[in-house]
PDB file of N, CA, C and O in Angstrom:
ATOM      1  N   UNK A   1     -23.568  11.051  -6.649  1.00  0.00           N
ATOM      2  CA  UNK A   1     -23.222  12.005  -7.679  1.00  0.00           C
ATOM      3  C   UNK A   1     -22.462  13.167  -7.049  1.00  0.00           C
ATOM      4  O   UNK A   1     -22.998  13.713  -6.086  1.00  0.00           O
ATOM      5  N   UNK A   2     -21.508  13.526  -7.391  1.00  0.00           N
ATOM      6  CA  UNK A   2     -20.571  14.713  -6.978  1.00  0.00           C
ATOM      7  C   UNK A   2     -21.253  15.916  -7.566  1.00  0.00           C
ATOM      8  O   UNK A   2     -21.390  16.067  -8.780  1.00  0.00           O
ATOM      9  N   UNK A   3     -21.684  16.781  -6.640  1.00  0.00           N
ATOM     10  CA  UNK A   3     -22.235  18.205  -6.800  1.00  0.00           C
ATOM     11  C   UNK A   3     -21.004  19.141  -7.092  1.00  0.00           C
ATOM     12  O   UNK A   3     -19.953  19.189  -6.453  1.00  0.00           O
ATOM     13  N   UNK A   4     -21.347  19.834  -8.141  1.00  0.00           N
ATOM     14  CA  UNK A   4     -20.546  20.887  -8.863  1.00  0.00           C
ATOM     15  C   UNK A   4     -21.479  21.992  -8.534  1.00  0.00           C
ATOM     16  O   UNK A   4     -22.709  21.970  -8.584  1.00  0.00           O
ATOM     17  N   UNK A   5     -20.325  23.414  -8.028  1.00  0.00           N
ATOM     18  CA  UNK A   5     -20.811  24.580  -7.772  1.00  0.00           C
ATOM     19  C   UNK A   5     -20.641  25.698  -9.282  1.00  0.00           C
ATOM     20  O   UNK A   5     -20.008  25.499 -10.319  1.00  0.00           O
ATOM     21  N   UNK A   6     -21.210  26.495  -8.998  1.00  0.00           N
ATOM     22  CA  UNK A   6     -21.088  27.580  -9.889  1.00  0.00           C
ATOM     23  C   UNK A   6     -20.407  28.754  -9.477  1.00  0.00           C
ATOM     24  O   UNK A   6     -20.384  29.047  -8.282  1.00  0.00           O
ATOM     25  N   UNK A   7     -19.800  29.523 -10.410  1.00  0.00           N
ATOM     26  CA  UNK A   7     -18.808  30.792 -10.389  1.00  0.00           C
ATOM     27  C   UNK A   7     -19.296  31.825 -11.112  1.00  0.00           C
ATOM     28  O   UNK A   7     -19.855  31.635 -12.192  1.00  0.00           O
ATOM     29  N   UNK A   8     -19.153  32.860 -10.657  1.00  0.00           N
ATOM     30  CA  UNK A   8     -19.402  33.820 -11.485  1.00  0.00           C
ATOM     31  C   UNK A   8     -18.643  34.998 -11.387  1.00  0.00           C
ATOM     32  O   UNK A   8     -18.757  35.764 -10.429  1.00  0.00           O
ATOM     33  N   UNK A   9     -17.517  35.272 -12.763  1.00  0.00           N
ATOM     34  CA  UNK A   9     -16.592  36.315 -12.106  1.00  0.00           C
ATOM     35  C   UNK A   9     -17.095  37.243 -13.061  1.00  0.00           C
ATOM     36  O   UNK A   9     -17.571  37.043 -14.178  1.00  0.00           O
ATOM     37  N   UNK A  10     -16.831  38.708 -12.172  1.00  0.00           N
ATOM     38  CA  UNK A  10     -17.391  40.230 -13.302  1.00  0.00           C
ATOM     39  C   UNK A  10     -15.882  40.783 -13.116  1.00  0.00           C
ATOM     40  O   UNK A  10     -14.952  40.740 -12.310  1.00  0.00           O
ATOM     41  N   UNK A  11     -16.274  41.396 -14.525  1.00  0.00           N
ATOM     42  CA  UNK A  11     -15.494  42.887 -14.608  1.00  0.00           C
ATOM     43  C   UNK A  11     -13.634  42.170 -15.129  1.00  0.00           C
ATOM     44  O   UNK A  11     -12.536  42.650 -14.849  1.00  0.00           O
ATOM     45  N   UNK A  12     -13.962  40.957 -15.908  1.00  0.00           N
ATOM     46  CA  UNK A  12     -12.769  40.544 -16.540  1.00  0.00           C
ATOM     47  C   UNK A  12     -12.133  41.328 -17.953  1.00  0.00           C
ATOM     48  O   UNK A  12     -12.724  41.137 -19.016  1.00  0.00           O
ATOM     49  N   UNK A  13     -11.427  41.840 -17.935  1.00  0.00           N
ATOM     50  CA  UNK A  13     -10.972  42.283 -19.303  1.00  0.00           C
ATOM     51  C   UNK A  13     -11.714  41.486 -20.486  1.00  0.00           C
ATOM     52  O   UNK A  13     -12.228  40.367 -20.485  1.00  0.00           O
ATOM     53  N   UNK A  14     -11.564  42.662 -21.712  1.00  0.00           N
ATOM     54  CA  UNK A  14     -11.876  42.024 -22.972  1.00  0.00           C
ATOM     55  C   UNK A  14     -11.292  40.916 -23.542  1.00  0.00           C
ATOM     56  O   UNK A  14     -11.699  39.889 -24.086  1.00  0.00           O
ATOM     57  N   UNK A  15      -9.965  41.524 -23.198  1.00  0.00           N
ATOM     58  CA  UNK A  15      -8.742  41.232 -23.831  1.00  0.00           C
ATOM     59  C   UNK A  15      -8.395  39.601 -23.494  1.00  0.00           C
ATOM     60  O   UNK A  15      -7.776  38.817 -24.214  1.00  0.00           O
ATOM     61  N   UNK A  16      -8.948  39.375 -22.274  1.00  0.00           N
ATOM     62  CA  UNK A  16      -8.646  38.131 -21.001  1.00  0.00           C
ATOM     63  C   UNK A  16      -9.658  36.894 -21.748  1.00  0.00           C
ATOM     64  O   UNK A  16      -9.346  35.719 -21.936  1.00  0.00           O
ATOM     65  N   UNK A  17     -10.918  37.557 -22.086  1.00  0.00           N
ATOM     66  CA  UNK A  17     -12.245  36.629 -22.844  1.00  0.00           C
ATOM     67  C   UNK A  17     -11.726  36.426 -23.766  1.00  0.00           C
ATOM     68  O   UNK A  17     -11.694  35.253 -24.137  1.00  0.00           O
ATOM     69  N   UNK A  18     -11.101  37.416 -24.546  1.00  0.00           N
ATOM     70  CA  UNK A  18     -10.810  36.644 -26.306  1.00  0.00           C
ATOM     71  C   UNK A  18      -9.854  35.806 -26.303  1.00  0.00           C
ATOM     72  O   UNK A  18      -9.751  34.961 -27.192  1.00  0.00           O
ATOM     73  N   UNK A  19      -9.062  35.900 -25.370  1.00  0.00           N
ATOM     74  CA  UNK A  19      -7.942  35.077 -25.647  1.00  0.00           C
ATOM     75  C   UNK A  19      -8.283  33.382 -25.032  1.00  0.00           C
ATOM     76  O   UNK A  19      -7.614  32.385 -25.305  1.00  0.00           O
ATOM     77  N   UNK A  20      -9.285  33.430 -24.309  1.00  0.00           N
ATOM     78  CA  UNK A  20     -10.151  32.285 -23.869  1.00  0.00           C
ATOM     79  C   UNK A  20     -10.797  31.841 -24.866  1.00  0.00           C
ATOM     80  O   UNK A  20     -10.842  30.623 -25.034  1.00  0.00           O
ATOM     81  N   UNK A  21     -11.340  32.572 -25.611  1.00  0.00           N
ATOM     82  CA  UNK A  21     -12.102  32.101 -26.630  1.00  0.00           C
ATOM     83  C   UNK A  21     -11.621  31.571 -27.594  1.00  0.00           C
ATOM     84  O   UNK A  21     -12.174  30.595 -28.101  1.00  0.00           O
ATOM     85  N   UNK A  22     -10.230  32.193 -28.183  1.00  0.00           N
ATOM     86  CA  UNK A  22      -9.410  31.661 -28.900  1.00  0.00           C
ATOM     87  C   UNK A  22      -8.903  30.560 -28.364  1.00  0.00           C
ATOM     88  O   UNK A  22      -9.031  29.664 -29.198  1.00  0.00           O
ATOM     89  N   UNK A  23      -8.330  30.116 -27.283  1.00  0.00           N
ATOM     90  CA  UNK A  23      -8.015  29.173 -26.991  1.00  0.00           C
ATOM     91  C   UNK A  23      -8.525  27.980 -26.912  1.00  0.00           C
ATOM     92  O   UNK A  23      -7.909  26.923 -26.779  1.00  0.00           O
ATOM     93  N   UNK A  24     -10.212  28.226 -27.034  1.00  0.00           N
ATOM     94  CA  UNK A  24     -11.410  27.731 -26.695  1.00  0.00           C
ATOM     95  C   UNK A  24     -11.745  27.015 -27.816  1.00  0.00           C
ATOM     96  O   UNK A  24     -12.404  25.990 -27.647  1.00  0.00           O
ATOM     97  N   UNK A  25     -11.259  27.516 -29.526  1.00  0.00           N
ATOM     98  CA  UNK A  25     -11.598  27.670 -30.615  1.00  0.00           C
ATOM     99  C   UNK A  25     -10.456  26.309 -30.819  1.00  0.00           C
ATOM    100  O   UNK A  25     -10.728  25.184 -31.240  1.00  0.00           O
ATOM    101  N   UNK A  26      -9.507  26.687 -30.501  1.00  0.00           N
ATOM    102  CA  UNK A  26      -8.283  26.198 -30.905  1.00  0.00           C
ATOM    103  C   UNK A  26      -8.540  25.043 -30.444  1.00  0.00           C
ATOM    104  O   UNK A  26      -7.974  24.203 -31.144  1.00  0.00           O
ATOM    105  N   UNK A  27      -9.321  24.423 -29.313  1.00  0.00           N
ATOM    106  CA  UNK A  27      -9.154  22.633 -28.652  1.00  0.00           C
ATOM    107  C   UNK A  27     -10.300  22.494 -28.508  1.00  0.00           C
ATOM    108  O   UNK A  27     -10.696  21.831 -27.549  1.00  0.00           O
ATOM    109  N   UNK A  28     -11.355  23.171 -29.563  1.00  0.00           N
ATOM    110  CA  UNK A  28     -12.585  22.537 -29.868  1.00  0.00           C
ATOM    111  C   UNK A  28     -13.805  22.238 -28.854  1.00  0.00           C
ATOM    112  O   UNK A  28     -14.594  21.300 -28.734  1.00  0.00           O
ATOM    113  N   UNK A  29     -13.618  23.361 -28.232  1.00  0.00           N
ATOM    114  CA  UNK A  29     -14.485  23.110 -27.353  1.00  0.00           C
ATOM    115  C   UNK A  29     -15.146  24.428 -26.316  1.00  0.00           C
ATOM    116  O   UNK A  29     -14.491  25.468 -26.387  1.00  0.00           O
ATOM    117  N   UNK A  30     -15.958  24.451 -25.694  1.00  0.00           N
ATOM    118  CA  UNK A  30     -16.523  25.970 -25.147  1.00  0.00           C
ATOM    119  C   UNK A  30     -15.727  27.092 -24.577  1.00  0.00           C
ATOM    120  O   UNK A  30     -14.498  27.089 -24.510  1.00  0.00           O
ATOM    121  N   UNK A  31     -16.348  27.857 -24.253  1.00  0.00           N
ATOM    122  CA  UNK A  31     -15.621  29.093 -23.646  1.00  0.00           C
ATOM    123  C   UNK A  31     -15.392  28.462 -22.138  1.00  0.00           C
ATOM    124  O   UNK A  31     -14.475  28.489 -21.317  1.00  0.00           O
ATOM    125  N   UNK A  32     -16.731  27.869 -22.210  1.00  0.00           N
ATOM    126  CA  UNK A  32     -16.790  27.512 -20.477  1.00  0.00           C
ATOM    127  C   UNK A  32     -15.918  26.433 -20.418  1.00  0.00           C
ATOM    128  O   UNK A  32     -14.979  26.479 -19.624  1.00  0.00           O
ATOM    129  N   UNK A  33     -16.095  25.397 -21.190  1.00  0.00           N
ATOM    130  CA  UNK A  33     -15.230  24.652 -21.045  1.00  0.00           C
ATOM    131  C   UNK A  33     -13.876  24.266 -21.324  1.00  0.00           C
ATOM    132  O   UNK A  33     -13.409  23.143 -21.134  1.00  0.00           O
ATOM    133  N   UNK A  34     -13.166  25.446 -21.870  1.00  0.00           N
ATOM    134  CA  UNK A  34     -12.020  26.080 -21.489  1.00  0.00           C
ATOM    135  C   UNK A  34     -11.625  26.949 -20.331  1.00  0.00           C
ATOM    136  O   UNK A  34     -10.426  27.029 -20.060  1.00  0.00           O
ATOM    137  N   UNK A  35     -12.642  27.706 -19.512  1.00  0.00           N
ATOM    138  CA  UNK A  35     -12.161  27.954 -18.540  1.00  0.00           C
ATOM    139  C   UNK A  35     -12.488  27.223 -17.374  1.00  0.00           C
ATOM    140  O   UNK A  35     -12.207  27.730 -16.288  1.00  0.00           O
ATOM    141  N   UNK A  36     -13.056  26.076 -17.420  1.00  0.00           N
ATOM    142  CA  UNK A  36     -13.215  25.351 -16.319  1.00  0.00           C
ATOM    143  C   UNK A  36     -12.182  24.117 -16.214  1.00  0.00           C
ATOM    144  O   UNK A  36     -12.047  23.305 -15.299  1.00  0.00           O
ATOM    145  N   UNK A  37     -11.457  24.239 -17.509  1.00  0.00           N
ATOM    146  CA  UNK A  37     -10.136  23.151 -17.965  1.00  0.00           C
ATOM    147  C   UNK A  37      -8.640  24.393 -17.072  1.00  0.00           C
ATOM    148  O   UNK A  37      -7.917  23.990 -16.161  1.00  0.00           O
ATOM    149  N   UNK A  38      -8.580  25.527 -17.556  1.00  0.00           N
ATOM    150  CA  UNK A  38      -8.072  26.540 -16.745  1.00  0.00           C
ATOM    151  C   UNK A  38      -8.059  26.482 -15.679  1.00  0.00           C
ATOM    152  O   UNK A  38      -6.966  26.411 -15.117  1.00  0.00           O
ATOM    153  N   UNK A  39      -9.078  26.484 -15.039  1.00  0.00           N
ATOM    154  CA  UNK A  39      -9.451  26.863 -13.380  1.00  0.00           C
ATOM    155  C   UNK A  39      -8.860  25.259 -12.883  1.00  0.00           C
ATOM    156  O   UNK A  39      -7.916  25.222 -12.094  1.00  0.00           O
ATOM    157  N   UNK A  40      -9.398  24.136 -13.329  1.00  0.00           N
ATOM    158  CA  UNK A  40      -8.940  23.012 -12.954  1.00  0.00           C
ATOM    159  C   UNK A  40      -7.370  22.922 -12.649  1.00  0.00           C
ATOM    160  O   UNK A  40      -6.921  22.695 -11.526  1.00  0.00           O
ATOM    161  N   UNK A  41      -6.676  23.107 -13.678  1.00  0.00           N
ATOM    162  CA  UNK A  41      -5.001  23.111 -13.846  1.00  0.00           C
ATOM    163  C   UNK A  41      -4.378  24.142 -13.285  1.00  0.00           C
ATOM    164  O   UNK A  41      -3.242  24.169 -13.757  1.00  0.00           O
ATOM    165  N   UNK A  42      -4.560  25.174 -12.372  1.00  0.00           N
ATOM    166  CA  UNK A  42      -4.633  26.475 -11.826  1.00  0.00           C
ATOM    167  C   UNK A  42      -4.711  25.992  -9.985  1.00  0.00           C
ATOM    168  O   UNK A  42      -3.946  26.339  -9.086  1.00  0.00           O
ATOM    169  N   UNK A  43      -5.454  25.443  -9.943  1.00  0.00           N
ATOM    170  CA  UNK A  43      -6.021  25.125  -8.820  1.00  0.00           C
ATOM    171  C   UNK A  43      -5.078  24.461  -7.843  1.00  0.00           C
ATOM    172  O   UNK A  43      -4.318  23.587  -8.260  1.00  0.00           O
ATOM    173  N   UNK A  44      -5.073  24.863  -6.406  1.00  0.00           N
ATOM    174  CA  UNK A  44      -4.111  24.381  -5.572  1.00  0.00           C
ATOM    175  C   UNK A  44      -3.840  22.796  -5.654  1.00  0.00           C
ATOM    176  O   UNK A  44      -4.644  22.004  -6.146  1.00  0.00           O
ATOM    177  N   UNK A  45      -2.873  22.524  -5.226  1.00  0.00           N
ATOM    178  CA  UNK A  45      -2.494  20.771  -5.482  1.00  0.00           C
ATOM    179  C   UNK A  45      -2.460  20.734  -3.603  1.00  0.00           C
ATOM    180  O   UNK A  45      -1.469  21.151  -3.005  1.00  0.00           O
ATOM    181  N   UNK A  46      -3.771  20.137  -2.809  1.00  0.00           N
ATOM    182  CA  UNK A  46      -3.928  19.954  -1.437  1.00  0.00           C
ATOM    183  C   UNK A  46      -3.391  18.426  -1.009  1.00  0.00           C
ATOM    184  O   UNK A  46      -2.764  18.320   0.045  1.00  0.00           O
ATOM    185  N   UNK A  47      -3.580  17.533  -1.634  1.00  0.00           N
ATOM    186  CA  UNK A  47      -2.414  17.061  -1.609  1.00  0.00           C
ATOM    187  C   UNK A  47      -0.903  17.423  -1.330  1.00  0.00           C
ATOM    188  O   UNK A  47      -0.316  17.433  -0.248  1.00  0.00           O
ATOM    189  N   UNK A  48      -0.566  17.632  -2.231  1.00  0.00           N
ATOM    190  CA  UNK A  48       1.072  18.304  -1.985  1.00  0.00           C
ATOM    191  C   UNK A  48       1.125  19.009  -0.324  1.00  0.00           C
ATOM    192  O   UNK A  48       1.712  18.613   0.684  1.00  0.00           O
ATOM    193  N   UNK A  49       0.408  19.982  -0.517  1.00  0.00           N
ATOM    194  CA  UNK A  49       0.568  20.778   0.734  1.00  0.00           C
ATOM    195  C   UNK A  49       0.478  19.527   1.905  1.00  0.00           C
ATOM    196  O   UNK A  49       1.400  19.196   2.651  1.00  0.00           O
ATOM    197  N   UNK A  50      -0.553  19.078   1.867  1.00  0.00           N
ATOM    198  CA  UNK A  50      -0.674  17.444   2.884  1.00  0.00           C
ATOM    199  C   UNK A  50       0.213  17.095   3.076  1.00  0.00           C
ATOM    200  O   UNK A  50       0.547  16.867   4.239  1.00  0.00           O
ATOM    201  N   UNK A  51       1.184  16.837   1.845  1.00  0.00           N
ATOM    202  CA  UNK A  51       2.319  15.889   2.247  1.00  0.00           C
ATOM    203  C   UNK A  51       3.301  16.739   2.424  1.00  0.00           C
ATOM    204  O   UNK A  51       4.177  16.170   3.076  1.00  0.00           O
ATOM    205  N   UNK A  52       3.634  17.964   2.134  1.00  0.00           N
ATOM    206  CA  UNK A  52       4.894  19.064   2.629  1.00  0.00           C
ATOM    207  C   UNK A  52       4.170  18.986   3.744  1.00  0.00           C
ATOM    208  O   UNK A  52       4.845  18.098   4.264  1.00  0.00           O
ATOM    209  N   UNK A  53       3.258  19.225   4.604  1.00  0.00           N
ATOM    210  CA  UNK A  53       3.172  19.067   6.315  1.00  0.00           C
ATOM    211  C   UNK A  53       3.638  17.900   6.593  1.00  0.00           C
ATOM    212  O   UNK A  53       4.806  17.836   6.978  1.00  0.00           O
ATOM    213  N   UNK A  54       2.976  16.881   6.490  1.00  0.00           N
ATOM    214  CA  UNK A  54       3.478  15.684   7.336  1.00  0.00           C
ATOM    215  C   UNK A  54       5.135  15.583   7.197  1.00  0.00           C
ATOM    216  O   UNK A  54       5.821  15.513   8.217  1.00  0.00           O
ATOM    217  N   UNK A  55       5.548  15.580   6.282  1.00  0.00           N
ATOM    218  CA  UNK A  55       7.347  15.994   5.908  1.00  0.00           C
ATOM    219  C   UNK A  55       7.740  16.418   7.119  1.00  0.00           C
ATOM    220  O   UNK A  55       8.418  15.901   8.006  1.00  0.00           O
ATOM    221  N   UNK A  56       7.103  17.623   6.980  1.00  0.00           N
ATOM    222  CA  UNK A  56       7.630  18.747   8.121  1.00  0.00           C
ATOM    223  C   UNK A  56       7.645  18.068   9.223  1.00  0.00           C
ATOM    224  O   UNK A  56       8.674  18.031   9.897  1.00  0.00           O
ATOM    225  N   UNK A  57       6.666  17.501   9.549  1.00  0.00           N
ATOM    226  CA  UNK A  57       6.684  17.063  11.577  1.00  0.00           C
ATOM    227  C   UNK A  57       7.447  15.631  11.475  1.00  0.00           C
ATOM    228  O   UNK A  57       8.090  15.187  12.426  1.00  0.00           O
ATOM    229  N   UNK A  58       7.330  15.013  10.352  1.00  0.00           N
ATOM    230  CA  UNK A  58       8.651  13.682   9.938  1.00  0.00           C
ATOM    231  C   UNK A  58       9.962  14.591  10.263  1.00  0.00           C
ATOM    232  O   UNK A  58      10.733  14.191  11.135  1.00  0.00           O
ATOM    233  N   UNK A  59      10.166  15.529   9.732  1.00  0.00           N
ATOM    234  CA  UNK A  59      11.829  16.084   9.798  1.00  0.00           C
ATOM    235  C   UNK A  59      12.115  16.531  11.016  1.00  0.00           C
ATOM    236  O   UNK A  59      13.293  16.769  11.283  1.00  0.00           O
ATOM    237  N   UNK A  60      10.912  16.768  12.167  1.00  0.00           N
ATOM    238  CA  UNK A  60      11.190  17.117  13.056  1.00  0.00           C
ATOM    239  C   UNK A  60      11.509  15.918  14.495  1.00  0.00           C
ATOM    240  O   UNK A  60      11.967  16.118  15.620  1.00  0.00           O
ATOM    241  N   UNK A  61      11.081  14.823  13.890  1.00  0.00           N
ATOM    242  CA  UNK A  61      11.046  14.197  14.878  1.00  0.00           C
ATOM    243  C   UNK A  61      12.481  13.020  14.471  1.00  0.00           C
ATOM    244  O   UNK A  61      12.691  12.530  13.362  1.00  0.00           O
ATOM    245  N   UNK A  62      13.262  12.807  15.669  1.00  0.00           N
ATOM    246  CA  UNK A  62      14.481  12.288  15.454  1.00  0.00           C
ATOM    247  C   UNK A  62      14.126  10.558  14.748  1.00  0.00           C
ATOM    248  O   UNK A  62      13.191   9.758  14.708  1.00  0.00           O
ATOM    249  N   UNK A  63      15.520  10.675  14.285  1.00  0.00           N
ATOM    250  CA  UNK A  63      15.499   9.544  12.971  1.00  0.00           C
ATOM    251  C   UNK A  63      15.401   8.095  13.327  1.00  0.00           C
ATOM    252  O   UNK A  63      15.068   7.152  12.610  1.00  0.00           O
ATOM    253  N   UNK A  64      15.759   8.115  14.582  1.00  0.00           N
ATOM    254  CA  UNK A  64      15.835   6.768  15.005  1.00  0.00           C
ATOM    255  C   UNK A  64      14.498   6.543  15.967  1.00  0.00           C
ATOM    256  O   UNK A  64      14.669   5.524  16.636  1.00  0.00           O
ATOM    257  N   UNK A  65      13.476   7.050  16.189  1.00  0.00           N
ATOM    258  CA  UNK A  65      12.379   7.404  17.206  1.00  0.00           C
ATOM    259  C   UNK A  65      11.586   5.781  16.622  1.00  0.00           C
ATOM    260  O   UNK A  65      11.009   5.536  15.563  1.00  0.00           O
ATOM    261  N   UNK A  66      11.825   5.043  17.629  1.00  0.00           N
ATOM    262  CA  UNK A  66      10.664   4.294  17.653  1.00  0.00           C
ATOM    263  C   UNK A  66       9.317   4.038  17.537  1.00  0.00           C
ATOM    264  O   UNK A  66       8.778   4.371  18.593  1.00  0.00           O
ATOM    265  N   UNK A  67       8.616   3.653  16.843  1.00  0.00           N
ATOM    266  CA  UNK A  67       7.081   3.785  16.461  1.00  0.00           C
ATOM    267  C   UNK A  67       6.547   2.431  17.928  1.00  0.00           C
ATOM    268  O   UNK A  67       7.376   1.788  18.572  1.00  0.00           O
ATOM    269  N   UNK A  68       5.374   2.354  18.069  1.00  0.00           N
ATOM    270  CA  UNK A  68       4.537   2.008  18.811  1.00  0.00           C
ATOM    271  C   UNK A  68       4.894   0.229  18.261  1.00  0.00           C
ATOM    272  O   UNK A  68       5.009  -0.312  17.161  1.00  0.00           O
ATOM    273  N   UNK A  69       4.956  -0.115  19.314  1.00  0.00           N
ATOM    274  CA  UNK A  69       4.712  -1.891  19.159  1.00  0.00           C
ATOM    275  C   UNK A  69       3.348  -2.855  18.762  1.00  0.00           C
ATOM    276  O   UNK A  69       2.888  -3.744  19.479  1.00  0.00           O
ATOM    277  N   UNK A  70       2.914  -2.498  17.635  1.00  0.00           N
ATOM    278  CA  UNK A  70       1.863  -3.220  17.228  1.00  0.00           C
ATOM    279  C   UNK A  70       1.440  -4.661  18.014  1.00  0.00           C
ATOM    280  O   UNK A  70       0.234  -4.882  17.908  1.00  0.00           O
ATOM    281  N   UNK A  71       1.946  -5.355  18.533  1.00  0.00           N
ATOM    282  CA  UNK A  71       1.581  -6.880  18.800  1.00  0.00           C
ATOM    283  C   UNK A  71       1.004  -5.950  20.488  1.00  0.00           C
ATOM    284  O   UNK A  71      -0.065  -6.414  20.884  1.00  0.00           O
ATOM    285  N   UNK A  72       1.619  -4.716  21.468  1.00  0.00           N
ATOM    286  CA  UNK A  72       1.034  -4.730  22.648  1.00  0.00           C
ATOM    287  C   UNK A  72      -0.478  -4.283  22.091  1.00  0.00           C
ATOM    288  O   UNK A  72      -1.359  -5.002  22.562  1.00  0.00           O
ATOM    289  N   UNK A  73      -0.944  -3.274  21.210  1.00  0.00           N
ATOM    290  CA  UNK A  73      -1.802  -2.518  20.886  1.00  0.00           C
ATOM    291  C   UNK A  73      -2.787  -3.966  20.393  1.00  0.00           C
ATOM    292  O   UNK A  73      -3.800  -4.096  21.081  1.00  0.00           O
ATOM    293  N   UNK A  74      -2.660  -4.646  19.695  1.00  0.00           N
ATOM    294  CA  UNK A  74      -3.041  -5.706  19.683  1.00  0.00           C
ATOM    295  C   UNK A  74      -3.670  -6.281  20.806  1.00  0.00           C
ATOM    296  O   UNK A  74      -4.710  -5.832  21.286  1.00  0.00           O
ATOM    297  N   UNK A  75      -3.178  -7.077  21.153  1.00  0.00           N
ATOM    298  CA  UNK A  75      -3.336  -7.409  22.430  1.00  0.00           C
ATOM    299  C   UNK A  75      -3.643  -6.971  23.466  1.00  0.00           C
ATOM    300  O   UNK A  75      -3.849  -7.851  24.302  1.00  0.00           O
ATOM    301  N   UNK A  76      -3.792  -5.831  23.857  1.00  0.00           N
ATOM    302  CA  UNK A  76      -4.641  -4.594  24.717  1.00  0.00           C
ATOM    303  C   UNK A  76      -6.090  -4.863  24.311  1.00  0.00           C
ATOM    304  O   UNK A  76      -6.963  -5.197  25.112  1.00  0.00           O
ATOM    305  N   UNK A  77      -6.318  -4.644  22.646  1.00  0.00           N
ATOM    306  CA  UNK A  77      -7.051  -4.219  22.311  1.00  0.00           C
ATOM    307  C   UNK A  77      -8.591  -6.108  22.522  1.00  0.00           C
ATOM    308  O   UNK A  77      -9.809  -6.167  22.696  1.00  0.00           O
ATOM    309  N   UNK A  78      -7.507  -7.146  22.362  1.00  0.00           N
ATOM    310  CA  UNK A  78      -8.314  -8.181  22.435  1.00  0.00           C
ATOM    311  C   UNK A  78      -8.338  -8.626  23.724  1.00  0.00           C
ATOM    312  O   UNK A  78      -9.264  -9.403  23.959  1.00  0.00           O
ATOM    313  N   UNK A  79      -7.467  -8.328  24.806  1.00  0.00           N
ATOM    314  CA  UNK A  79      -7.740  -8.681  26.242  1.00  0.00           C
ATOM    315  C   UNK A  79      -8.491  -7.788  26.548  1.00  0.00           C
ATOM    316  O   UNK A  79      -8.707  -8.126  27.712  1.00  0.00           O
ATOM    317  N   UNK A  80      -9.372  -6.419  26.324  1.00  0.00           N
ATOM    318  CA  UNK A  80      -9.786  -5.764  26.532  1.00  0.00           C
ATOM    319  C   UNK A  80     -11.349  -5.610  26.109  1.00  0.00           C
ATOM    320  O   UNK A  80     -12.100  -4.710  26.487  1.00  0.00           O
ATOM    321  N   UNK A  81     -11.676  -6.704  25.228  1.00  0.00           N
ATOM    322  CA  UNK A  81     -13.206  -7.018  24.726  1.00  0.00           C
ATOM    323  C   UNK A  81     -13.291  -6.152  23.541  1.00  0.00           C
ATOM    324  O   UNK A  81     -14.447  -5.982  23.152  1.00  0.00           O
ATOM    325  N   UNK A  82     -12.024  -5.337  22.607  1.00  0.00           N
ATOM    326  CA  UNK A  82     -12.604  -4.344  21.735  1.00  0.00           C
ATOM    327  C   UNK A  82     -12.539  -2.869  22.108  1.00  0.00           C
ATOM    328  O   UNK A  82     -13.044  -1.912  21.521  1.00  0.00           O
ATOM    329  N   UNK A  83     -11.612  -2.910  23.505  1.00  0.00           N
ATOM    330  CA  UNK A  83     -11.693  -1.606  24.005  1.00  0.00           C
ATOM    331  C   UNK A  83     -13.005  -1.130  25.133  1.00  0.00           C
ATOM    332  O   UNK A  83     -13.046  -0.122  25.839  1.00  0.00           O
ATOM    333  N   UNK A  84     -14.366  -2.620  24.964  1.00  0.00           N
ATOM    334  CA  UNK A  84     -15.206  -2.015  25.801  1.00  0.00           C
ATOM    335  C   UNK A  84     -14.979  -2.506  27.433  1.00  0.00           C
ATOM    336  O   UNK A  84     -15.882  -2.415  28.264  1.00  0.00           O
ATOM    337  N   UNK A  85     -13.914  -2.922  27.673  1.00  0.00           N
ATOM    338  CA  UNK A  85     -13.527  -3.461  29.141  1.00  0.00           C
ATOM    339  C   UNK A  85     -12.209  -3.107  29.819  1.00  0.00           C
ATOM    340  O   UNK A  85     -11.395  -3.820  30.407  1.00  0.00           O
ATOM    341  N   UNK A  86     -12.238  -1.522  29.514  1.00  0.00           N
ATOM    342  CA  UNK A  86     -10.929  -0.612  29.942  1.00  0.00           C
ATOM    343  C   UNK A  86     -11.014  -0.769  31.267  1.00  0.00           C
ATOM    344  O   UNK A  86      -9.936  -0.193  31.411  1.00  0.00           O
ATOM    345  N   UNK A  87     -11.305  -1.016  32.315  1.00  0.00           N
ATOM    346  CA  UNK A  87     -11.902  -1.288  33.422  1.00  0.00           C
ATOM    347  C   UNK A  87     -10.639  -1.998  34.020  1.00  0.00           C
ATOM    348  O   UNK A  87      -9.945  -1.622  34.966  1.00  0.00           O
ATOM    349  N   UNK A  88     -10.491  -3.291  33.115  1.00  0.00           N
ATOM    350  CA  UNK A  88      -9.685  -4.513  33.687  1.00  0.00           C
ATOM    351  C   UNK A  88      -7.827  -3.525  33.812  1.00  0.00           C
ATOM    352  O   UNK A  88      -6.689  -3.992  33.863  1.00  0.00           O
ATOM    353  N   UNK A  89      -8.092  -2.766  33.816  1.00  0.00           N
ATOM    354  CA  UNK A  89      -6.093  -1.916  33.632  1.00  0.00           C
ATOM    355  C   UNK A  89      -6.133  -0.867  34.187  1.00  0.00           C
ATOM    356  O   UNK A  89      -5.129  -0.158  34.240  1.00  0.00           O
TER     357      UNK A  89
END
């Protein structure tokens, strides 16, 4: 079960609640659960940021850069017992 925390903000305008409430009124459903529909859609996209980094160190590294040869890593990895017979290299 995914644990949900609690919030508690003070000292929000009047003006800020009614218009929650109205909005609240308007799609049938709580105060709270209009502002927890708010806070949801508000909320950083960490993803995105994830992938604007990795971008970043992709753009940095030249275009033609060779990646690692899967079949040696392989094969290291099974002449090697699984990695527990680093010994033999």
């Amino acid at each position: 079960m995914l644990a949900m925390g609690q919030v508690l903000i003070r000292n929000l305008d009047d003006s800020v609640i009614d218009a929650y409430r109205r909005a609240a009124a308007a799609n049938q459903r709580s105060l709270e659960a209009e502002l927890r529909e708010a806070l949801r859609q508000a909320a950083p996209d960490q993803s995105a940021s994830r992938r604007a980094a990795a971008q970043a160190i992709r753009d940095r590294l030249p275009a033609d850069m060779p990646g690692p040869d899967g079949t040696n890593i392989i094969r290291r990895y099974r002449d090697t017992n699984g990695g527990r017979d680093l010994d033999a290299f």
